[in-house]
C-alpha positions in Angstrom: 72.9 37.4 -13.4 71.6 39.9 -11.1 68.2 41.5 -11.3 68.9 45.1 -12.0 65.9 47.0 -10.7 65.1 50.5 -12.3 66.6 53.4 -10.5 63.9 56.5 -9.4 64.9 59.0 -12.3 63.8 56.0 -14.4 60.9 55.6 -12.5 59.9 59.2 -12.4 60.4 59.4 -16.6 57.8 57.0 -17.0 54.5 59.0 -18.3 52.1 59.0 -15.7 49.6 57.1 -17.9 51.6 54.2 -17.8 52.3 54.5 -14.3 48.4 54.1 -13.5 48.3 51.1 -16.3 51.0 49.4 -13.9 49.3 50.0 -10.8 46.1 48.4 -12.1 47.9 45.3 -13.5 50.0 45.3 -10.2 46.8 45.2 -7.9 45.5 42.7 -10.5 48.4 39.9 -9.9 47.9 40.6 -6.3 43.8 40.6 -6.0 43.3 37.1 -8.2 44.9 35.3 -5.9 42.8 36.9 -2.8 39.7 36.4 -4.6 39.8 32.9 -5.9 41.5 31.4 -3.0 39.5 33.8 0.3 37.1 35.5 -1.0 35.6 33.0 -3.5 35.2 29.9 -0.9 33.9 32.2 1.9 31.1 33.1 -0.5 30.6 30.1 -1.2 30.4 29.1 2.5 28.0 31.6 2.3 25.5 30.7 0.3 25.5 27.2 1.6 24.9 28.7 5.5 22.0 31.0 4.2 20.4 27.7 2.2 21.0 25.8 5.8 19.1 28.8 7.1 16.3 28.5 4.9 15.9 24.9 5.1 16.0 25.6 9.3 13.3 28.5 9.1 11.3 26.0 6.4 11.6 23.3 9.2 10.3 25.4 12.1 7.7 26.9 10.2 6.5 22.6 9.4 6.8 22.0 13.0 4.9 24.7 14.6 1.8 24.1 12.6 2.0 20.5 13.6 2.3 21.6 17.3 -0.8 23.4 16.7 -2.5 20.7 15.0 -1.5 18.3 17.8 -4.6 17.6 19.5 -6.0 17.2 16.1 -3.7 14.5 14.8 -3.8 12.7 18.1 -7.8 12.1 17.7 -7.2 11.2 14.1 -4.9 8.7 15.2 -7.1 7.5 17.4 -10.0 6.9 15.3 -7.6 5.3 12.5 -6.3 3.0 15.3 -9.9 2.0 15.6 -10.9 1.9 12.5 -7.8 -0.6 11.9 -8.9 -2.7 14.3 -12.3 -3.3 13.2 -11.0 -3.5 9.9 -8.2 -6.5 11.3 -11.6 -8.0 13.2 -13.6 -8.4 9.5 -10.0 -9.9 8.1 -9.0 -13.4 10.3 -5.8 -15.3 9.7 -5.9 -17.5 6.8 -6.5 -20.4 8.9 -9.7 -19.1 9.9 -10.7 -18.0 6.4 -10.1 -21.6 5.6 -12.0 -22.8 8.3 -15.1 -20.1 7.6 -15.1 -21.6 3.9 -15.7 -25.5 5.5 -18.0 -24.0 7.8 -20.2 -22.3 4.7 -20.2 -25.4 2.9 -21.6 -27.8 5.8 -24.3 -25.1 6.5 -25.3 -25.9 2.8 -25.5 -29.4 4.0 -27.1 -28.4 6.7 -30.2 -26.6 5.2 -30.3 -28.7 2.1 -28.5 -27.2 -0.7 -27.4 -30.3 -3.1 -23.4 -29.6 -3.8 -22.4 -30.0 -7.1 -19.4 -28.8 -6.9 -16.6 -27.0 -4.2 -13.5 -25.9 -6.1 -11.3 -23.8 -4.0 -9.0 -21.2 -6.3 -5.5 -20.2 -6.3 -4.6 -18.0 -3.4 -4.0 -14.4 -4.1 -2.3 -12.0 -2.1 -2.9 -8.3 -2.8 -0.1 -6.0 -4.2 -0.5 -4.2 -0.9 0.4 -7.2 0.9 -1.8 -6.4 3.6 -4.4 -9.3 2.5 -5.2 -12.2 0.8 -8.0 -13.6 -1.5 -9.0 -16.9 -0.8 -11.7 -17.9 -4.2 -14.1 -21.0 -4.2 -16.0 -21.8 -7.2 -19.5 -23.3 -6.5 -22.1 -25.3 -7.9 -25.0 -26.4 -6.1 -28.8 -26.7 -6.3 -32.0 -26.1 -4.3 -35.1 -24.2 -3.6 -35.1 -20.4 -4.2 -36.2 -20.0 -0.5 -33.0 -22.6 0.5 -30.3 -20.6 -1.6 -32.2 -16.8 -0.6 -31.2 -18.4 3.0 -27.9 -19.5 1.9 -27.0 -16.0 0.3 -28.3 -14.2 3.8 -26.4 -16.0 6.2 -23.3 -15.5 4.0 -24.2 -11.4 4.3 -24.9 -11.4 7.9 -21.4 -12.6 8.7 -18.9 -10.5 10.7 -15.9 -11.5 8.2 -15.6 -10.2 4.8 -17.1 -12.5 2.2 -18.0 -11.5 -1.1 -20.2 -13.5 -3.5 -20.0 -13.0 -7.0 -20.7 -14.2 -10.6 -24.2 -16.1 -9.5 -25.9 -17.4 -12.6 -29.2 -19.6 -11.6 -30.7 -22.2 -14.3 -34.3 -23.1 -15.4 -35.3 -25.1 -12.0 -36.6 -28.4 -12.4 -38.9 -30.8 -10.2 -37.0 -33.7 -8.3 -38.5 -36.1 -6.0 -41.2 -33.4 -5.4 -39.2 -30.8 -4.9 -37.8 -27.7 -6.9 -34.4 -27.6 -7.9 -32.7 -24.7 -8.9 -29.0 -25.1 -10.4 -26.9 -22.2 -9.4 -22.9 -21.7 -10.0 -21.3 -18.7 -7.9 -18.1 -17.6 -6.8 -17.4 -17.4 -2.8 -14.1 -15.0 -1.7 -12.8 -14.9 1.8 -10.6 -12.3 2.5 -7.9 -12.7 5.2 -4.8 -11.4 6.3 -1.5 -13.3 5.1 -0.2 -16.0 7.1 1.7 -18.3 4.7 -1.4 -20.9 4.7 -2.6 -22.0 1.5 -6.3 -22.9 0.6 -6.8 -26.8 0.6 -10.8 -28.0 -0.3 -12.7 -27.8 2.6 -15.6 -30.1 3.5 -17.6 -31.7 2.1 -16.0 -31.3 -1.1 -13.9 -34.2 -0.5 -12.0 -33.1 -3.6 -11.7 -30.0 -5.9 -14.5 -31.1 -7.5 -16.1 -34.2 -5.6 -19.2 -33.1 -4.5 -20.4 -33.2 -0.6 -22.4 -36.2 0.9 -25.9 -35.7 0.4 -28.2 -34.0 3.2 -29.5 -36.6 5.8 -33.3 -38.0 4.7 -36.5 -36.4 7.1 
């Protein structure tokens, strides 16, 4: 059947009210559309161009005070890159650590410290993983003049070793000479190179002590 659309007089009858009610409705049905599906996305596009723009002006603004501050950073770099360096100077390979420890232990030997025991620990490697702790528990005795000369050449030494947990007995006379048992701990610290801490001479084993200092 045939849509049968209203003829003027019809249209003209209707009360003027109603006429304006149908208009409104009319431009209703015909704006939705508009809005949700042109005017709605491009507001949308919008917003996300002037939050683009922000960032961009945010970005700028970041860069030109870095420009300014160039010269600035660039010496700061500089010295970091230095300090770094010294820093990689104080902390060898592990090898060398290793070899350091052996080295500390025949200089006992060497100036008459009586090793009691040498007991390299487990190796730990910092959460930073930038370097490694290499422990040695020691035991040893000799004259307070012979360990204060021990202790010194440890301090004077261009790598980082700390000493730690020293605990000195009631010294006793041996063979006419003063003993003085001591137990410390000895950590080398180095930078990470897989190696693992093995006893160094002249422990001869984790807890063998070394061969005794040559006789005058």
């Amino acid at each position: 059947m045939a849509l049968k659309l209203p003829d003027l007089a019809t249209v003209k009858a209707v009360p003027m009210g109603q006429k304006v009610l149908l208009l409104v409705l009319l431009l209703a049905l015909l704006g939705a559309p508009y809005y949700y599906y042109v005017e709605m996305p491009q507001q949308e596009t919008l917003a996300r161009l002037h939050a683009e723009i922000g960032r961009l002006d945010n970005e700028i603004s970041t860069n030109r005070l870095r420009v300014q501050h160039l010269p600035e950073l660039k010496r700061l770099n500089e010295e970091l890159q230095k300090q770094l360096a010294r820093n990689q100077e104080k902390l060898p390979p592990e090898e060398e650590a290793i070899s350091l420890l052996k080295q500390l232990s025949d200089l006992g030997v060497r100036i008459g410290l009586d090793f009691k025991l040498w007991k390299p620990g487990p190796r730990v490697e910092d959460s930073s993983k930038l370097f490694v702790r290499l422990p040695v528990d020691v035991e040893m005795s000799g004259g307070y003049h012979t360990l204060a000369l021990f202790f010194d050449r440890i301090s004077k030494l261009p790598r980082i070793i700390n000493v730690s947990k020293i605990k000195m007995g009631a010294g006793r006379i041996e063979r006419n000479r003063l003993y003085v048992p001591t137990t410390f701990s000895i950590t080398a610290f180095a930078t990470p190179s897989g190696a693992s801490v093995s006893p160094p001479s002249p422990a001869g084993s984790a807890a063998a002590p070394p061969p005794p200092p040559p006789k005058p």
